[in-house]
N, C-alpha and C positions, 0 to 999 in steps of 0.2 A: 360675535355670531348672531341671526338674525336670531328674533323670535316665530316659527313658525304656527302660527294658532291661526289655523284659517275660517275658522267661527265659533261659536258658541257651544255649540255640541261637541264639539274636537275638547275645550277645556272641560267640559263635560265628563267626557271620558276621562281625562286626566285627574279630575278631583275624582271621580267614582273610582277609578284606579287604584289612584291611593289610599282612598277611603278602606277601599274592602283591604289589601294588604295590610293596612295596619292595625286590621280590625282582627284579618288573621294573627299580627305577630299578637296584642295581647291576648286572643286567645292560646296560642304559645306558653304564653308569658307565665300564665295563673297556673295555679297547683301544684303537682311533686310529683315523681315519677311514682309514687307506691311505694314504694322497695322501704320497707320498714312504717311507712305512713299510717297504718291502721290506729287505735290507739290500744287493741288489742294485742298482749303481750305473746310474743311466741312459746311454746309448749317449749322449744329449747332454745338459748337463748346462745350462738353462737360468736366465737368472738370478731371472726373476719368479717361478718356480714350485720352486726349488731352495736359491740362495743367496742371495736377500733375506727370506726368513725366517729364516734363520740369521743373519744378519747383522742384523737388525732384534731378535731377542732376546741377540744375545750380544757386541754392536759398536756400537748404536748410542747408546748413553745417553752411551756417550763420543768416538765417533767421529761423530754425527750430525748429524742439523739445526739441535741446539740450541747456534748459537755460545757460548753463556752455559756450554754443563757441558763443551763440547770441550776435549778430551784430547790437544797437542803437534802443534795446528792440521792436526791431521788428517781428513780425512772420508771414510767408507766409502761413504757414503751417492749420492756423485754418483760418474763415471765421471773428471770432470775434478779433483776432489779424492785416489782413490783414484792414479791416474797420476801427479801431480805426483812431482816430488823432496818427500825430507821433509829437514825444518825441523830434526829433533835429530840428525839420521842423513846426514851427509854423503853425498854420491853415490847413495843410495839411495832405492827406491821402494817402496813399498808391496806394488803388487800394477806386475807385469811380466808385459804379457798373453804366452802361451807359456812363459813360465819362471818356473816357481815357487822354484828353487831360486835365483834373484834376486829375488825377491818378500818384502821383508823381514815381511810381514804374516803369511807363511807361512811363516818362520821361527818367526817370534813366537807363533804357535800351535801349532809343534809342537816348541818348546825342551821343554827337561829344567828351565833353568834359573828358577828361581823371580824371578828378580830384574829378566827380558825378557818372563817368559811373559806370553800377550795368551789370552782376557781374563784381567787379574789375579787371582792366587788370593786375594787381600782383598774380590773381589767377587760371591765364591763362585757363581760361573759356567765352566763348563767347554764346551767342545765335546769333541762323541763322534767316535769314531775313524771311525763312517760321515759326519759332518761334515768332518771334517777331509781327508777322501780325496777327497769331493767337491768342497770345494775348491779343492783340487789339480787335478780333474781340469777344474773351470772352468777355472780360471789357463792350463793345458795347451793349452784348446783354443781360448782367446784375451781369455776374461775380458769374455765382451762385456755391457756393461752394457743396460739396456731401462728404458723409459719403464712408471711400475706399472702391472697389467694393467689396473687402472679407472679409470685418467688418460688411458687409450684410448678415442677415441668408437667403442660397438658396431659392429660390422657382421655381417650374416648371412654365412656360411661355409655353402658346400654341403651338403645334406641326407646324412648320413653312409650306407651301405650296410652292411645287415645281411642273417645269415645267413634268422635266420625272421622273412622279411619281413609272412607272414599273421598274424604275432603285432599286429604294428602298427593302430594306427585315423587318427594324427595326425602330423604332423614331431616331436614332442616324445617320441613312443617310438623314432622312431630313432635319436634324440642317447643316450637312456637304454640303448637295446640292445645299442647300438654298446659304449658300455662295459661294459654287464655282460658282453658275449661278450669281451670284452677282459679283465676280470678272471675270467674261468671261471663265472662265476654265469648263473643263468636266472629267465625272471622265474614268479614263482607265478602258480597259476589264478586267473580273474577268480573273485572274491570271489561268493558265493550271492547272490542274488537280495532276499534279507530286507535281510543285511549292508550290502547298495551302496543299498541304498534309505534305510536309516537314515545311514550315513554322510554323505552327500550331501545327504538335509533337514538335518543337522544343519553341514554345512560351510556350506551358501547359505542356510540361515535361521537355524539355531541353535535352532531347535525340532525334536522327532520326529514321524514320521510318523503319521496318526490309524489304528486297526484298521482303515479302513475304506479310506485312500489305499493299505494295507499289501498286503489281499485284490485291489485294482484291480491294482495293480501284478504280483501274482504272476498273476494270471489272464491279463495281455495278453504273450502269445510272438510278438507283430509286433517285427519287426526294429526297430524304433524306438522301441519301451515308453521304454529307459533317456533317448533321448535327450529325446523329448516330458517325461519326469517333470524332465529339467534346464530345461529350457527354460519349465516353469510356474514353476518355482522362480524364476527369473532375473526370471520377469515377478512376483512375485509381493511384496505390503508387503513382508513379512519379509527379504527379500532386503536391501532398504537398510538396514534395522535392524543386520540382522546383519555387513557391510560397515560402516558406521559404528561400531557396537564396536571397530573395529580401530582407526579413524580418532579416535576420541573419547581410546586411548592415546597417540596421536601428538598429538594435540592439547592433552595435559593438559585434561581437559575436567572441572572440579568445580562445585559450589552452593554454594563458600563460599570466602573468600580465601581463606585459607588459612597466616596466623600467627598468634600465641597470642590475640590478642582478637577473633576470630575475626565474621566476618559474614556473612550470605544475601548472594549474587550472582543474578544473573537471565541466563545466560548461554543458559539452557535453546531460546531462541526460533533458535539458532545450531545448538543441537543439530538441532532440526527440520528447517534447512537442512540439513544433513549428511545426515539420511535421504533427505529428496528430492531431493537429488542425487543419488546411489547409485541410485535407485530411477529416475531421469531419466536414468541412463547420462551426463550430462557427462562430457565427457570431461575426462582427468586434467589437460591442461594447464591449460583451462578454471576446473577445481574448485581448483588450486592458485593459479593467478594471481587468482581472487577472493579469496582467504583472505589472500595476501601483500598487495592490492592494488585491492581491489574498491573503495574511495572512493577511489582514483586516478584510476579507467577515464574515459572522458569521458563527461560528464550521467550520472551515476554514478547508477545506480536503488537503489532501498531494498535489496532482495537482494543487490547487488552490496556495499553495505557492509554492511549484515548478513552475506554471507559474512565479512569481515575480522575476526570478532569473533574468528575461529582466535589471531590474534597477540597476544589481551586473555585469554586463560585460564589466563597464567598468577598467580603467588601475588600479593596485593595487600596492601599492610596498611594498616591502618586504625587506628592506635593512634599518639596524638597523641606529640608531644615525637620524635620521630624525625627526623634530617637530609635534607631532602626530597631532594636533589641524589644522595644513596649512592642511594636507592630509585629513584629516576627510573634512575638506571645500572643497578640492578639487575635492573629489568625492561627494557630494551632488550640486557644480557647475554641474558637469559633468549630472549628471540624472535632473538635471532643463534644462541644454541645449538638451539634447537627449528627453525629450516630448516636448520641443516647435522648435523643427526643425524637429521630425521624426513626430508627430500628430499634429502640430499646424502650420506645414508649415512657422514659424517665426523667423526672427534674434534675439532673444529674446536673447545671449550671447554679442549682441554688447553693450547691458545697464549694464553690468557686473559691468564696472567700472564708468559711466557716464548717462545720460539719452542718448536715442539713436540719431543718428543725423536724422535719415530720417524716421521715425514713431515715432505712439503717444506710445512706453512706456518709463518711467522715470527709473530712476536706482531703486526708491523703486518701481516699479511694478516687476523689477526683482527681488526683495528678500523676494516679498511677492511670487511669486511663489516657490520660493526656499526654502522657509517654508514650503511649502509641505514635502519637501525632506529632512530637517533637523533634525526630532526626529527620523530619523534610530538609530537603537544599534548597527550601524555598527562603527567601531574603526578606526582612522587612522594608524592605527598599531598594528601586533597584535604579541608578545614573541615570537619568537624561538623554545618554548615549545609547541604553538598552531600553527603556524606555517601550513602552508600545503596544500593539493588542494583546499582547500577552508577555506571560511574563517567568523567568526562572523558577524551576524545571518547564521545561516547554516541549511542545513536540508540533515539528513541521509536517504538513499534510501537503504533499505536492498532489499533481494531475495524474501522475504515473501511482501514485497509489490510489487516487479515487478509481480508474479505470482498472486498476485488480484488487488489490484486498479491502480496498472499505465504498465499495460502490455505493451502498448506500447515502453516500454523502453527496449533497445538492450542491456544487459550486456554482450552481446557475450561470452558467457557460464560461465563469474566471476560471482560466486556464492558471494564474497565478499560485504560488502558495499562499496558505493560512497557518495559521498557528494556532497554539490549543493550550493555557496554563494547566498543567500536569502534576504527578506527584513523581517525584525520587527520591530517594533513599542516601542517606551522607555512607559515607564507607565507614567513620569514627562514629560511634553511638555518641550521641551530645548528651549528657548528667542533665536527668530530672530535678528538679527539686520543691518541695511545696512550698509556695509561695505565700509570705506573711499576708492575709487580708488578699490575697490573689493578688498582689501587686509584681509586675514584670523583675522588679529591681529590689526584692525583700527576701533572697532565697532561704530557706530552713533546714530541713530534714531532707535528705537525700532519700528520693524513691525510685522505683525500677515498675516495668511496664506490669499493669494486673486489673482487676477488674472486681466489684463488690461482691464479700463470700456471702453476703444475705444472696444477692441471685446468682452468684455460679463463681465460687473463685478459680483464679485462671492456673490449669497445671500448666506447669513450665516443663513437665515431663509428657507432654501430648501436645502443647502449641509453641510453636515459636514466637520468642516475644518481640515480636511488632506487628504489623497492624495484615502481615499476612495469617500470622498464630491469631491472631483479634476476630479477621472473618470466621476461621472454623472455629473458635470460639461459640460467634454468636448461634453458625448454624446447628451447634452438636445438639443431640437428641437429649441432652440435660439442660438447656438454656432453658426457661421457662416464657422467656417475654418476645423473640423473634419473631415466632410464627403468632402466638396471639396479637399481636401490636398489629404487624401487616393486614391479619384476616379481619382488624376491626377496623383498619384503613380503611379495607376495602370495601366491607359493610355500610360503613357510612356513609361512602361515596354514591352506593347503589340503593341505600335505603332513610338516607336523609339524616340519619341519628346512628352513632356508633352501638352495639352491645356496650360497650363503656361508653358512657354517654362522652368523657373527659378523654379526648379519642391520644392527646399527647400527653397523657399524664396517669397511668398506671399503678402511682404511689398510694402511700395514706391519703390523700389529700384529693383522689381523683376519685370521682364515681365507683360504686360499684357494680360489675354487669349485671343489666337485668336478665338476661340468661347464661349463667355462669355455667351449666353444663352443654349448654352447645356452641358457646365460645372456646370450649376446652376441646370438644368432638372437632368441629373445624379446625383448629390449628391443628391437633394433632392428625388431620384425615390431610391436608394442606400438606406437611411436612414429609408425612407417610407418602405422600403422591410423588416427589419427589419436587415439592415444593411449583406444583405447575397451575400457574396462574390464571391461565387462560380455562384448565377446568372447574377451578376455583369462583370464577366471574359463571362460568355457565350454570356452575349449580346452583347460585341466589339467584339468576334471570330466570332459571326456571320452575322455579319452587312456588308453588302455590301461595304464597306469602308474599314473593311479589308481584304474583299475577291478581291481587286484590283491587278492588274503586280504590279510590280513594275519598267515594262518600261517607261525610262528618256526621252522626247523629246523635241528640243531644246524650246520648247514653255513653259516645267518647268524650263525648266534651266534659260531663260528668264525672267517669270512671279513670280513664286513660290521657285527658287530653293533648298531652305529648305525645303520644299511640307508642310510647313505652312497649306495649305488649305487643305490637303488632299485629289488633283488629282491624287495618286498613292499609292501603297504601299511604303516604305521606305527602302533602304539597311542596315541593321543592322550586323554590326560585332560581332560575338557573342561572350557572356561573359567569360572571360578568362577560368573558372571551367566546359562549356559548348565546348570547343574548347574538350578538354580533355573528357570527357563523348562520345564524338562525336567518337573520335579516339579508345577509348575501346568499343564503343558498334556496329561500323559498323566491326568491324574483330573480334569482339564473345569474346572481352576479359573480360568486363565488368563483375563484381561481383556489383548483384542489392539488395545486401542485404541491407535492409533498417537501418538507424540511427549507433548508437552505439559508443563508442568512435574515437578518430581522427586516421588518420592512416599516418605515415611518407614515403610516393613515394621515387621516384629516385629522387637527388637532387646532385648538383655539387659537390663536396667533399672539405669541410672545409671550408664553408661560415660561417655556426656557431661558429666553433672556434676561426674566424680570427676580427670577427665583432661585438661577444658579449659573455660578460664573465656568461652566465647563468649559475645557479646551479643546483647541483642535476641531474633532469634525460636530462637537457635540455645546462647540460655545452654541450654535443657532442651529435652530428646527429646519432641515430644507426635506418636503414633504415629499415624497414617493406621487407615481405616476403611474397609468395604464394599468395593466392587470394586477401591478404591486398592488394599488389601492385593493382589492378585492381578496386577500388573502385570509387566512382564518387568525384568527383572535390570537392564537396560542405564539404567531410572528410575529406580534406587532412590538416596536423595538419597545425596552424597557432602560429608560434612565433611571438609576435608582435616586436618583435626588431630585427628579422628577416624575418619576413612574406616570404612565398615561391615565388623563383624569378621568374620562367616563367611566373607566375601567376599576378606579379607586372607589369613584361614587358608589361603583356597582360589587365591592367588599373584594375586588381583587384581589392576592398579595402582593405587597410591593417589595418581594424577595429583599428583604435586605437580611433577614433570617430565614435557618426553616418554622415552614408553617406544613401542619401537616392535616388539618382541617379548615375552612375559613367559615369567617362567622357570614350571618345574615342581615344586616339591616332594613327597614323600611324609611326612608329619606324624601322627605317633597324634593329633592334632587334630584332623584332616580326618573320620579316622571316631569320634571324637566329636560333633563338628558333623553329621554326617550320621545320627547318633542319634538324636540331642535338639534339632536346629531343626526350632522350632515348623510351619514353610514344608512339609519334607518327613511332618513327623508329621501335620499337616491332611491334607496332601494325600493321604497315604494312608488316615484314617479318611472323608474326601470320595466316593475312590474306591471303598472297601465298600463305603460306604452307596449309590452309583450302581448297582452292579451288583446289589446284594442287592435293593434295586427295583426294577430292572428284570426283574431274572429270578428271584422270592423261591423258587421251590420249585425252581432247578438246584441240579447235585449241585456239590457243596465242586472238584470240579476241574474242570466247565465255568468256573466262577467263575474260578480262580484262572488258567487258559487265556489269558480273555481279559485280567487286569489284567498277564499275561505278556505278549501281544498289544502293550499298551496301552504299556508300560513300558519294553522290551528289543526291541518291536519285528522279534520271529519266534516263533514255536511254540516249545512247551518240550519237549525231549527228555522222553520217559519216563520215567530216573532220576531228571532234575529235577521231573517230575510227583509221584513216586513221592514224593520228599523231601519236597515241599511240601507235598501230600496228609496226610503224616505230624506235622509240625508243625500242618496247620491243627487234624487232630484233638486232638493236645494242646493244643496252648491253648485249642481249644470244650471242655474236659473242662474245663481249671483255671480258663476264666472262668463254666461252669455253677455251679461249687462257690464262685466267688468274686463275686457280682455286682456288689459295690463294686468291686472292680478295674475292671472291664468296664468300668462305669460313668464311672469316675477315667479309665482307659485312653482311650475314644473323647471326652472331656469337653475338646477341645485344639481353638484356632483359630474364629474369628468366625465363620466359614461357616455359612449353615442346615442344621441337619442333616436328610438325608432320614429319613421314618419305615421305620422294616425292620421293626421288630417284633420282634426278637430282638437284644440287645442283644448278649448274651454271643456269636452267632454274627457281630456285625461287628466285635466288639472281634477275634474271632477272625482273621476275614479282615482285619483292618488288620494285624493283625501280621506276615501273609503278604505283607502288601504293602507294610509297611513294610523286611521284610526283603530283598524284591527291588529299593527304591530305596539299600539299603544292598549292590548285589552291586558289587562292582567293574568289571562288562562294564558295569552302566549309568550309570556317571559316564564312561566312558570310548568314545571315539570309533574305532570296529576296523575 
């Protein structure tokens, strides 16, 4: 791929680029979120939110859950293990609620002596002396143990009372306000008008807004502008689209299995179910119990197992001489860890092999869950002669069902059938058994389907055991972690940081919420609603909380500088597939056709051949054409032993698990990739050429106005004027005196090009416009 650096200023931007991003991430980086940070000791010293994280990282690997690495049969972990007499210690207890100074636990952490000290200095783990005080002053005030905070079914807790209550729009600023007045902060001004307009198409669609939604919006001063423009949004395709992104990480959602002999899948007609749910508002219990369970329901309709194709996406291999029996376990692993880390917020895959070290489940609680997912008729392998996109259980999608029951589905004019890997049901219940060390061929103790009594053990007298009894499990009004896991998805998605920050991980081991009472009002207001999605998303878009700047002042950077509290809006860099949507729809390239199979972009030439030996249609890259090229990010095909690379650069996931938040990085690759992919360089010599035809005799800075307009989505300050004005003339001076450049320069990407007439004046204005899809404000969500 060429280098596109069409002068000095262009790299310019690119090192100031990534200058300030990475200057953001370690501002990021430094301090703590609060939440216990002071060095000031609490008036009461709680255990859930005080001494089970201390003891969960500096007590539990040997005093824990895991009978297998326990440490002179002791455990910290439960209330009736810590109380007992101990085992090597005559007369003595551990912890002695009120008296520490009979508490040999608290001895042992505050000896001198190297040879009692806890935890051991061979384990190079220490507790700090505000640890160690604290507690003390548990022990003092009676050591009372607690059930963990998300092993509690939600309840709403009274609407809190704040000072500035006119600050408020919803219940969800009160929870926020209540604690920023609590920690001394205030919340910032709602964000300009331009800002919340782009932020918000880009949170509910993941596309920006057009010049033209840009000028409506700024023009209507009725009290309800902001909320009519949510509310189109919400009704709007894009909406499911953009909601399914999230959902497609959780679901491990790829086009190809996904080991070394790699092959096309057809899973894609699943995806299209995903949009139009989203887009249909189902509600969440609904959309999840078809996915777990949709050929279970009774007279089960084609959609309904088409939903189930969620628990077929993950890896499959198709490379002969393989032990069928390891693979069949390995993908029934796979669908027990993707519902207890995508719906149940749980490390539930660390008990695989062992009981867990730092929560209450045992290794048999994970294979009782696993028996859910064990009587699939699905095969670890299937002949060469069945072979194909998909694979046993299956379910054929002909033309006569796109045209009446599942219209939603895009065959893009293949009148042919598709196929869809599915789930069924064997008729003989196939014998669980726990597996020695989780190994496929080491079976133990015979178990039967059920689920951990720390968060909800499973009645066999109210659910059927399999994985149809498994959904109304999750969604019954005693689960504790269904509705809170989802509604911190969602948060995070909308607000850049979960209420748990450790948005898959809900255990000892994962964050605490920094507002544990309005994580608890939401899921249970979520639930209560009848689990509806769609009003769930409207109430964080409209809550004062996220109508905030997201101006930084040094009093957050100080105080808050993760915005923890929620004194600001947050910077969010957007999602690698969003970066892309962005660059096709501000220069009119974008093809919005909704769903349909995946489509192969511009990609670097011979990454697939050099990397992986795929078969069939996926041994070599043949790259899509005409309006394919132009499709949104969320089609673009996904090899998993290749996954597409801008895309990687840019923290995609490369579905080969679920992922159910993606990290951030800042990479001098990102603003390489955003130099020289061909995606953003069309898009912007596209973009000249629209406007230089439309308006051939405007002056050099109406032009660049509106591709500001277009791109950044608010007017450009003067100085910014001023800058851009200055470069466009330089580069119309060096590409008059160069016209091969000009020429080489706009010569990029299949698109027709419009005629301008002046070659060297759009090589000029692409560069301007290449340099504004290179600013940091527009990869980034403010």
């Amino acid at each position: 791929m060429r280098l596109h650096l069409s002068s000095k200023w262009l790299v310019g931007i690119a090192i100031a680029v990534f200058v300030a991003v990475l200057s953001g991430y370690f501002f990021v980086g430094r301090g703590t979120t609060g939440l216990g940070g002071s060095m000031q000791l609490p008036a009461v010293v709680d255990y859930n939110f005080h001494i089970r994280p201390v003891l969960s990282d500096k007590c539990f690997a040997c005093h824990g859950p895991d009978k297998n690495a326990r440490e002179a049969d002791l455990r910290l972990d439960t209330e009736e293990g810590a109380y007992k007499a101990l085992v090597e210690t005559a007369g003595m207890h551990a912890i002695v609620p009120g008296h520490p100074d009979r508490s040999e636990a608290y001895r042992r952490i505050t000896s001198s002596d190297e040879s009692v000290k806890m935890p051991p200095v061979s384990s190079n783990l220490a507790l700090t002396d505000y640890e160690v005080r604290l507690i003390e002053r548990w022990i003092k005030q009676g050591a009372e143990y607690k059930p963990h905070w998300a092993f509690v079914p939600p309840e709403k807790t009274g609407i809190p009372e704040v000072d500035d209550a006119g600050w408020t729009t919803n219940e969800i600023d009160h929870f926020v306000l209540a604690r920023m007045e609590m920690m001394g902060l205030q919340p910032n001004p709602e964000a300009d008008k331009s800002h919340l307009l782009r932020r918000v198409y880009l949170d509910l669609s993941g596309l920006p807004p057009t010049e033209e939604q840009l000028q409506r919006f700024l023009a209507d001063d009725s009290p309800g502008a902001y909320e009519k423009v949510v509310d189109e949004l919400l009704a709007s395709q894009a909406y499911g689209e953009r909601m399914a992104m999230h959902w497609l990480d959780v679901a491990r959602y790829a086009d190809s299995y996904g080991y070394q002999d790699d092959d096309i899948r057809t899973q894609w007609p699943w995806r299209d179910w995903v949009i139009h749910a989203f887009n249909e508002n189902m509600p969440y219990d609904r959309f999840v119990t078809w996915q777990l369970a949709g050929d279970m329901l009774p007279d089960a309709t084609k959609e309904q197992i088409l939903a189930s194709a969620f628990s077929r996406n993950h890896k499959i291999t198709v490379e002969q001489g393989i032990i069928e029996e390891e693979y069949r376990v390995i993908y029934a692993l796979d669908k027990t860890n993707t519902f207890s880390k995508g719906i149940l917020g749980i490390t539930m895959e660390c008990a695989q092999c062992h009981d867990h070290k730092y929560d209450p489940f045992t290794q048999k609680n994970y294979f009782q869950l696993y028996a859910f997912f064990n009587n699939s008729r699905e095969k670890g392998l299937e002949g060469l002669v069945n072979s194909g996109p998909s694979k046993t259980p299956r379910l054929t999608i002909t033309q006569a069902d796109v045209d009446s029951m599942l219209q939603f589905i895009n065959k893009a004019g293949d009148t042919s059938a598709v196929s869809v890997s599915v789930m069924g049901e064997r008729d003989e219940v196939r014998p669980t058994f726990v597996l020695d060390r989780g190994v496929y061929d080491a079976p133990t103790e015979r178990v039967y389907p059920g689920t951990p009594e720390s968060i909800l053990a499973f009645d066999s007298t109210r659910y059927a055991p399999n994985r149809l009894g498994l959904a109304a499990w999750a969604f019954s009004k005693e689960n504790p972690l269904t509705a809170r896991v989802f509604v911190n998805q969602l948060w995070a998605m909308v607000f850049g940081r979960g209420l748990v920050g450790t948005v898959a991980d809900f255990g000892n081991q994962g964050e605490l919420p920094s507002h544990p009472e309005l994580l608890d009002w939401l899921a249970a207001d979520f639930r209560d609603s009848g689990w509806d999605v769609k009003r769930l998303i409207r109430q964080l878009v409209l809550s004062a909380t996220y109508r905030q700047s997201s101006r930084v002042t040094k009093k957050h950077l100080a105080e808050d500088p993760e915005n923890v509290y929620l004194s600001r809006a947050k910077r969010i860099r957007l999602p690698a597939e969003f970066i892309r949507d962005l660059a096709l729809a501000s220069s009119g390239l974008l093809n919005r056709e909704i769903g349909g199979p995946s489509i192969k972009p511009y990609q670097p030439d011979g990454i697939w051949e050099v990397t992986s030996s795929g078969r069939g249609t996926l041994a070599n890259y043949v790259q899509d054409h005409g309006t394919d090229l132009y499709r949104r990010g969320m089609y673009v095909f996904i090899k998993l032993t290749v996954p597409p690379p801008n895309m990687l650069i840019f923290d995609a996931s490369n579905r080969d698990m679920c992922e159910v938040t993606r990290q951030r990085t800042n990479t001098p690759l990102q603003a390489l990739v955003m130099l020289n992919d061909p995606v953003i360089l069309e898009a912007s010599r596209v973009l000249a050429g629209q406007l230089l035809q439309t308006a051939p005799d405007a002056a050099a800075r109406d032009l660049i106005m509106h591709a500001f307009r277009r791109i950044l989505s608010r007017d450009a300050g003067e100085k910014e004027l001023t800058l851009l004005e200055s470069y466009y003339a330089d580069e119309l001076q060096r590409y008059r005196e160069s016209p091969a450049d000009a020429a080489a320069f706009v010569d990029v990407g299949e698109a027709p090009h419009k005629k301008t007439g002046n070659v060297a004046r759009q090589a000029a204005l692409m560069a301007v416009i290449h340099g504004l899809y290179n600013l940091e404000e527009t990869i980034t969500r403010t």
